[in-house]
C-alpha positions, 0 to 999 in steps of 0.5 A: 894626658893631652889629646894626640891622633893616632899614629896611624892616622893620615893629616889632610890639609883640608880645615883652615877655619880658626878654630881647626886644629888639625884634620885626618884620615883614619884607616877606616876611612874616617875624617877627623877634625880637631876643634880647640877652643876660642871665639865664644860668640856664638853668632860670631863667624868664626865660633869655635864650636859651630861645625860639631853643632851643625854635625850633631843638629843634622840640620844640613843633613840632608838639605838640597843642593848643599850638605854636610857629610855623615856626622859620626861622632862628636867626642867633647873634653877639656881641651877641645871637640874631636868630630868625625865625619865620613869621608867625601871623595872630590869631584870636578864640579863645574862653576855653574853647576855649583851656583845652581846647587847653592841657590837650591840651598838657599832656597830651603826652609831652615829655622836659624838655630840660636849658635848660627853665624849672623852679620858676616860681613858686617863684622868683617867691615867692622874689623876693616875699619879697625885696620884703617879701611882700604887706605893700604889701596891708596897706598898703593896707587888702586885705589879707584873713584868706584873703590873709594865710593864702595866704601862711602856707600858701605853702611847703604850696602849693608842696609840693602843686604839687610832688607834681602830674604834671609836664607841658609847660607854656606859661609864660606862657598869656595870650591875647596870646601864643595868637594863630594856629589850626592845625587845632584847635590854637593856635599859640603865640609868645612861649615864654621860660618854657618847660619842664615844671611843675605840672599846671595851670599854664598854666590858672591864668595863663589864669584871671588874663586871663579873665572865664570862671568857674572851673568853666567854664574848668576843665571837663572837665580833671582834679581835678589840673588844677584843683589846680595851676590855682588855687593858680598862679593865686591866688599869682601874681594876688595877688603881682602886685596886691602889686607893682602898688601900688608902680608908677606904673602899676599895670594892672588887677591890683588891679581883678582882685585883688577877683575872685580871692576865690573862687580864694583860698579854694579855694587856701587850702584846697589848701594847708592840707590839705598842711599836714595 
């Protein structure tokens, strides 16, 4: 028989990961995430089976300044993976005060499990190039000299990154999966692209959903921070306002592509001193 949730389980909108089939609250308080099967690379983003292997390692169990909720069970089948965790209530947690839990938790010591995610933005550059870069800017007439130079300079960026310390990462640090307070710490859903990558990572995909400015985000955070921040943030804001022009609904990607300027002139900059 087909896996089916309960009835009386009530569907959250939280879990837009590619491998998420559905979440849920249960009666007694439960979240349930259905995972079904696809990408199979296990240092690969999106790997379908990352977030039950993060659960049942509690390798982020009780990490600083970032964490995952309780796991509470971990059910394989044919189909797919049902993982249960416990419930996290939201908490209005301000910018600034999220940048600094983030950079507490890259500044933890965690061996890099052999299913952890690796090269995120290299693999998201790659699949840019597959859909003709950022051409869809030119397009559209926003495509600026320092646009353009970002791109050029994209294998030296990747290269600076490559050389930056490598710490655990979040994967995707949008406010929406840092919900819950433990202490002084967040408690974090939603880690598909878990694994350890640049300094900074997590930081730049924070500076994307704020309106915090970069130096005060990145305040008291360490110049290799800072480095990692902007170039993540610069390729991947500009990639998905790239992407954006191409769907029926396009967000908010090209709004914010116009506040990223200053970001991309300081990634720019990053970039080309590597290619020195």
């Amino acid at each position: 028989m087909p896996w089916q949730p309960s009835r009386d389980w009530k569907p959250l909108t939280s879990g837009t990961g590619q491998a998420t089939g559905g979440v849920w609250l249960t009666p007694d308080g439960q979240v349930v995430k259905r995972l079904v099967p696809g990408v199979t690379d296990h240092r690969h983003h999106a790997f379908w089976e990352r977030q039950a292997l993060v659960a049942e390692s509690g390798v982020v169990a009780g990490t600083a300044g970032l964490r995952a909720p309780a796991c509470l069970g971990v059910e394989r089948d044919e189909e797919g993976i049902t993982l249960r965790t416990a419930y996290t209530s939201p908490v209005d947690w301000a910018p600034e005060t999220l940048a600094a839990a983030l950079g507490r938790f890259g500044a933890c010591s965690l061996g890099e499990p052999a299913w952890g995610a690796r090269d995120v933005l290299r693999d998201r550059l790659r699949t840019a190039e597959g859909r003709g870069g950022w051409s869809a800017l030119s397009g559209a007439g926003l495509a600026s000299v320092a646009i353009e130079e970002l791109w050029a300079r994209r294998e030296s960026a990747l290269a600076v990154l490559d050389e930056l310390p490598r710490v655990p990462t979040h994967g995707d640090a949008h406010p929406v999966n840092l919900l819950g307070r433990d202490g002084a710490d967040v408690v974090a859903i939603d880690w598909e692209q878990f694994g350890l990558g640049p300094a900074g990572f997590d930081l730049g995909y924070l500076l994307l959903a704020t309106e915090v400015p970069l130096d005060d985000l990145l305040d008291g955070q360490s110049g290799s921070a800072r480095r990692g921040a902007v170039l993540v943030a610069a390729y991947t804001g500009v990639s998905r306002a790239a992407w954006a022009l191409g769907q029926p609904d396009p967000g908010d990607h090209v709004e914010r592509l116009a506040k990223l300027s200053a970001v991309v002139d300081e990634a720019v900059s990053h970039a080309s001193w590597k290619a020195w």
